[in-house]
C-alpha positions in Angstrom: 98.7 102.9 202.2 97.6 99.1 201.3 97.6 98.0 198.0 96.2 94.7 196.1 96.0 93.1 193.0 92.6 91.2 192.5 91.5 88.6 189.9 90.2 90.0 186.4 91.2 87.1 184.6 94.8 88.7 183.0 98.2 88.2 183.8 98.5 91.2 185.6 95.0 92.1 187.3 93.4 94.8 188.8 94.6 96.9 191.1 92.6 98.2 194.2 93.7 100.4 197.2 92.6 98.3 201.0 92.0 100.0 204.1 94.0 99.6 206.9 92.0 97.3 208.5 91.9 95.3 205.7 87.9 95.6 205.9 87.2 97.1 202.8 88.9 98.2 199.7 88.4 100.7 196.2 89.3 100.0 192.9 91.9 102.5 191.3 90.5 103.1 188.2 91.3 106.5 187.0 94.5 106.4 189.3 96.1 103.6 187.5 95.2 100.1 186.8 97.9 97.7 187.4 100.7 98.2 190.0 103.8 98.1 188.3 102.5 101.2 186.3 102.4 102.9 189.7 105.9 101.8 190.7 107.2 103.2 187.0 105.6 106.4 187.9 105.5 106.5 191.6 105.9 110.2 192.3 103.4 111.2 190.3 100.6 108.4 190.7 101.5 107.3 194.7 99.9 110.7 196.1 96.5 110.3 194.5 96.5 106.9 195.6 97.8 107.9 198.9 94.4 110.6 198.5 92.1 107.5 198.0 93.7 105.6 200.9 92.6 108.3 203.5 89.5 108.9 202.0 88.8 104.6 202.3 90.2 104.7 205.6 88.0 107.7 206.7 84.7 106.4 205.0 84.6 108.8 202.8 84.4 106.8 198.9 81.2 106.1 197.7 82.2 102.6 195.8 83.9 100.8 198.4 83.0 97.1 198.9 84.5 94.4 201.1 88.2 93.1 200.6 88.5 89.5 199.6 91.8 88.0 200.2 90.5 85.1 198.4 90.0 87.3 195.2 93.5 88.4 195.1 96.6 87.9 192.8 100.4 88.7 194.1 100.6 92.5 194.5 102.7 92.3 192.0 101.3 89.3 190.0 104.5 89.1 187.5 108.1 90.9 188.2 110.8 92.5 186.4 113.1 90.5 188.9 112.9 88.6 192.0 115.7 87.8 194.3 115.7 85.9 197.2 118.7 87.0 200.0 119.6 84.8 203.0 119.5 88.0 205.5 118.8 85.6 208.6 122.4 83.8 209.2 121.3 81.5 211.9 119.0 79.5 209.2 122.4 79.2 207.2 124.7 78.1 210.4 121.6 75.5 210.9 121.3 74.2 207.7 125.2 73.7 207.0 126.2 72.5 210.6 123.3 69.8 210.5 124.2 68.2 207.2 128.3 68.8 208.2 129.6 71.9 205.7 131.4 74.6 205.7 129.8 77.6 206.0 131.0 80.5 203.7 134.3 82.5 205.0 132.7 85.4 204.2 129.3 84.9 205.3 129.2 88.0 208.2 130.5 90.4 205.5 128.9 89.8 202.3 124.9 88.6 202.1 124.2 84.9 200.1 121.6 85.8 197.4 119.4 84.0 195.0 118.0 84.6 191.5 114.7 83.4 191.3 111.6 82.9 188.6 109.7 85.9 188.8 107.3 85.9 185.5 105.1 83.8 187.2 103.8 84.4 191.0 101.3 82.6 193.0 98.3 84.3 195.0 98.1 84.2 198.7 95.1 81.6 198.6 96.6 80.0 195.5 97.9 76.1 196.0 101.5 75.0 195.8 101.0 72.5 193.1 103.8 69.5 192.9 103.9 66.5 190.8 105.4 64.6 193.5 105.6 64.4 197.4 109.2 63.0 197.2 110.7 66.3 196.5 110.5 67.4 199.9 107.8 70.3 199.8 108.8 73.1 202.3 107.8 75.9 202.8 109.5 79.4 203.8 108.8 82.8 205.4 110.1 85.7 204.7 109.0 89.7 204.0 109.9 90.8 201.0 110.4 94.6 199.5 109.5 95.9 196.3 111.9 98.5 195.3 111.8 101.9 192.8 114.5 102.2 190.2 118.1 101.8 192.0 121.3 102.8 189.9 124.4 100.8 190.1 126.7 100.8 193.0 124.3 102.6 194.7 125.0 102.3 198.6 122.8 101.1 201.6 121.7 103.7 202.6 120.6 105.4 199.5 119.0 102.3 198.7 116.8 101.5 201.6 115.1 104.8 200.1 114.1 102.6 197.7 111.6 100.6 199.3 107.9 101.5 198.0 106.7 98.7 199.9 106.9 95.9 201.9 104.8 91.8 201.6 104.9 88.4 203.0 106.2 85.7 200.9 106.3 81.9 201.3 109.3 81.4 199.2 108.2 77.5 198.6 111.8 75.6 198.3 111.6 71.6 197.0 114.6 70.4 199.1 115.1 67.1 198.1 116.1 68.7 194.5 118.7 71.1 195.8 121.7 69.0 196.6 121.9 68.0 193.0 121.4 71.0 191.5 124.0 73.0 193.7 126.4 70.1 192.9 126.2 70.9 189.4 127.5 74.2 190.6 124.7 76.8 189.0 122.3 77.2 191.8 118.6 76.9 192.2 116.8 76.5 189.2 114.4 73.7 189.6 114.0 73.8 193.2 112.6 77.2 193.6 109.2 76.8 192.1 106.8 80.3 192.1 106.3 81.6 195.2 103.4 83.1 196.8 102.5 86.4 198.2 100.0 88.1 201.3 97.3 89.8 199.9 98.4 93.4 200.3 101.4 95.2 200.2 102.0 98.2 202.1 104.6 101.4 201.8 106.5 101.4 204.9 104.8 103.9 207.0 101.9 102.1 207.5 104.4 99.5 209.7 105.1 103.1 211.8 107.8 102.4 214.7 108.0 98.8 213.5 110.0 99.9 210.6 113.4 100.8 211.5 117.0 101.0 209.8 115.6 98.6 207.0 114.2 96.2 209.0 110.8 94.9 210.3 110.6 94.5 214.4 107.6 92.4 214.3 107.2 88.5 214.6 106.6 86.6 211.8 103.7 83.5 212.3 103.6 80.2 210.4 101.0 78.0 210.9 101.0 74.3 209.9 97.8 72.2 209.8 96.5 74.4 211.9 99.0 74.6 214.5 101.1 77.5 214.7 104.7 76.5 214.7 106.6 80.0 214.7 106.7 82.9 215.9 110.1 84.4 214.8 111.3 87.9 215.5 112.0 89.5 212.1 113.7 92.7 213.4 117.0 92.1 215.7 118.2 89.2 214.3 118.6 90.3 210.5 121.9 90.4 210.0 121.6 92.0 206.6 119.1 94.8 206.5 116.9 95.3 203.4 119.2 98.4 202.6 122.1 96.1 202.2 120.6 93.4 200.6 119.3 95.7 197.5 122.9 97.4 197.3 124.1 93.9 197.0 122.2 93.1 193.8 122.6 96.7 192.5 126.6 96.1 193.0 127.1 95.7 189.3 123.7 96.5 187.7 120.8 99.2 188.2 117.9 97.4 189.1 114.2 98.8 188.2 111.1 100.0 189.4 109.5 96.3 190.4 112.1 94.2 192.0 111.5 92.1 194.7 114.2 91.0 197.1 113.2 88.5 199.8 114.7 88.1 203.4 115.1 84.6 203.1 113.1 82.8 206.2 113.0 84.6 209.4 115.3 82.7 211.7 115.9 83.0 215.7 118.9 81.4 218.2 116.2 80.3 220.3 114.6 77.5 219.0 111.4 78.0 221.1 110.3 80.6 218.9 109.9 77.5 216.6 110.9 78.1 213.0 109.6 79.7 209.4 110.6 76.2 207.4 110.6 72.4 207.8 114.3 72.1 206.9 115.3 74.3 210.4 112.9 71.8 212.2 114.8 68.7 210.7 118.4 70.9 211.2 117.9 71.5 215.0 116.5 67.4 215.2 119.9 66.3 213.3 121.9 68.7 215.6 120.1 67.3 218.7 121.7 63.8 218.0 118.9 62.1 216.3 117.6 61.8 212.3 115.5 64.6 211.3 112.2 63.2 212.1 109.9 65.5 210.9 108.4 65.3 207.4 108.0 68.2 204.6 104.8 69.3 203.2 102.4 66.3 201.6 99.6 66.8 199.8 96.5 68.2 201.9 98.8 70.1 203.9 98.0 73.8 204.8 100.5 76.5 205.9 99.7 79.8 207.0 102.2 82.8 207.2 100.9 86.0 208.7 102.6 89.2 210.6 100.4 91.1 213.1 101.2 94.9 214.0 101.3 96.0 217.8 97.7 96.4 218.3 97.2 93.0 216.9 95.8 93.1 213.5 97.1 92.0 210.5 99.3 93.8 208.7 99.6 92.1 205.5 96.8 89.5 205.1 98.0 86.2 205.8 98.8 83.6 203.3 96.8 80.7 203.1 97.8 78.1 200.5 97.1 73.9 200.4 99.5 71.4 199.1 98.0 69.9 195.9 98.9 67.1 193.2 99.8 67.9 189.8 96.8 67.1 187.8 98.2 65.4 184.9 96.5 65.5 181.3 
């Protein structure tokens, strides 16, 4: 089944079931309202919603209307946690070799992983707002699980049981903020602001054959300015599957119904697929002998991330978002 949240004017929204096309939709109401109550009680609530699905699907509700993606929060509008994993080692190797460091000794064994702001997510038509152009505005795609309750030490493969669904994310990174924050040796704070989710999010057996050993063998489109600049496989190149990336958060806490842990961007060897940020562009540029040439996000911008199944419909909704100035008071 598809699931959104739309607008109702509260943090947390309402939420609607959205036929597999993505043509229509049905509000919940009665089922549940809001999807984190469904992920706290997902056995007993995801079977009636899982009723209302095939009954949307089938045209068989009497109050179903047209889905708006414009209408729509995050899925999950606010989070109990949101990590963000580096599953995709070739945008690492690209990243460190072009600026000259060492990559991590352990970095085939043992995934790199990110704690990121989660009260506060953006919608998939929402705009990445940024008080200045000069932070270097990128952005990055990546699917992104939301998990059930997973208890401590819990393995891979008990954990990739875990996945109640699966989204888009553009995991917007400022990158001209990040070398001074990492120097001061505490990570990403204020160069990860909120990112921004596809419209629906969908329990993995809607992805059928496409969804295999914790992975999704589909490619990944971004769109810049109207001009699609990648087209990235997102299944054979994953070096960490989803499985191992929530057992490596759980390692030494349980984690509950509600988390969201992101691939990092989807990243190919062959640089003809093109690329899922700006800063793999600018890499490969550096690493070609030159200065990275190509600029990061200004404001007016558009970027478009979208995943398409094997009959060639979209999966998720696409996210559609404009760069836009701060408005200042």
């Amino acid at each position: 089944m598809k699931l959104a949240t739309y607008k109702d004017g509260s943090r947390d929204g309402q939420l609607v079931v959205v036929a597999r096309d993505l043509g229509s939709a049905h509000y919940a109401t009665g089922i549940a309202t809001r999807l984190q109550q469904v992920l706290d009680d997902w056995n007993f609530i995801s079977p009636q919603l899982e009723e209302l699905s095939q009954n949307l699907n089938h045209g068989k509700t009497r109050h179903a209307f047209a889905f708006d993606p414009a209408l729509c929060m995050a899925p999950l509008p606010r989070a109990y946690q949101w990590a963000s994993g580096s599953a995709f080692i070739n945008h690492l190797e690209l990243l460190h070799k072009a600026r000259g460091a060492e990559l991590p000794p352990d970095l085939q064994t043992e995934p790199l992983m990110a704690q990121q702001g989660s009260d506060d997510f953006l919608g998939p038509r929402d705009d990445i707002v940024c008080a200045s152009e000069d932070w270097g505005i990128d952005f990055e795609g990546e699917i992104a699980v939301i998990t059930g309750d997973v208890a401590i030490g819990a393995s891979p493969h008990q954990t990739i049981d875990s996945v109640r669904l699966l989204m888009l994310a553009n995991d917007v990174a400022l990158r001209e903020l990040m070398p001074a924050e990492l120097a001061r040796g505490m990570g990403f704070c204020q160069s990860k602001p909120a990112a921004a989710f596809s419209p629906v999010a969908v329990t993995p057996d809607e992805l059928g054959a496409a969804w295999q050993g914790g992975r999704v063998q589909l490619g990944l489109q971004s769109t810049w300015n109207r001009k699609t600049v990648g087209l990235c496989d997102a299944g054979p190149e994953m070096n960490f599957h989803f499985g191992q990336l929530i057992a490596h958060l759980a390692k030494t806490r349980n984690l509950r119904a509600g988390s969201i842990i992101g691939s990092g961007p989807v990243s190919n060897k062959d640089w003809a697929r093109g690329y899922s940020c700006i800063a793999e562009k600018r890499a490969i540029e550096m690493l070609e002998g030159g200065d990275a040439k190509t600029p990061y996000l200004r404001y007016g911008d558009t970027i478009r991330i979208e995943m398409k199944g094997g009959d060639g419909h979209s999966l998720f909704g696409a996210i559609e978002q404009r760069v836009a100035a701060l408005a200042r008071p």
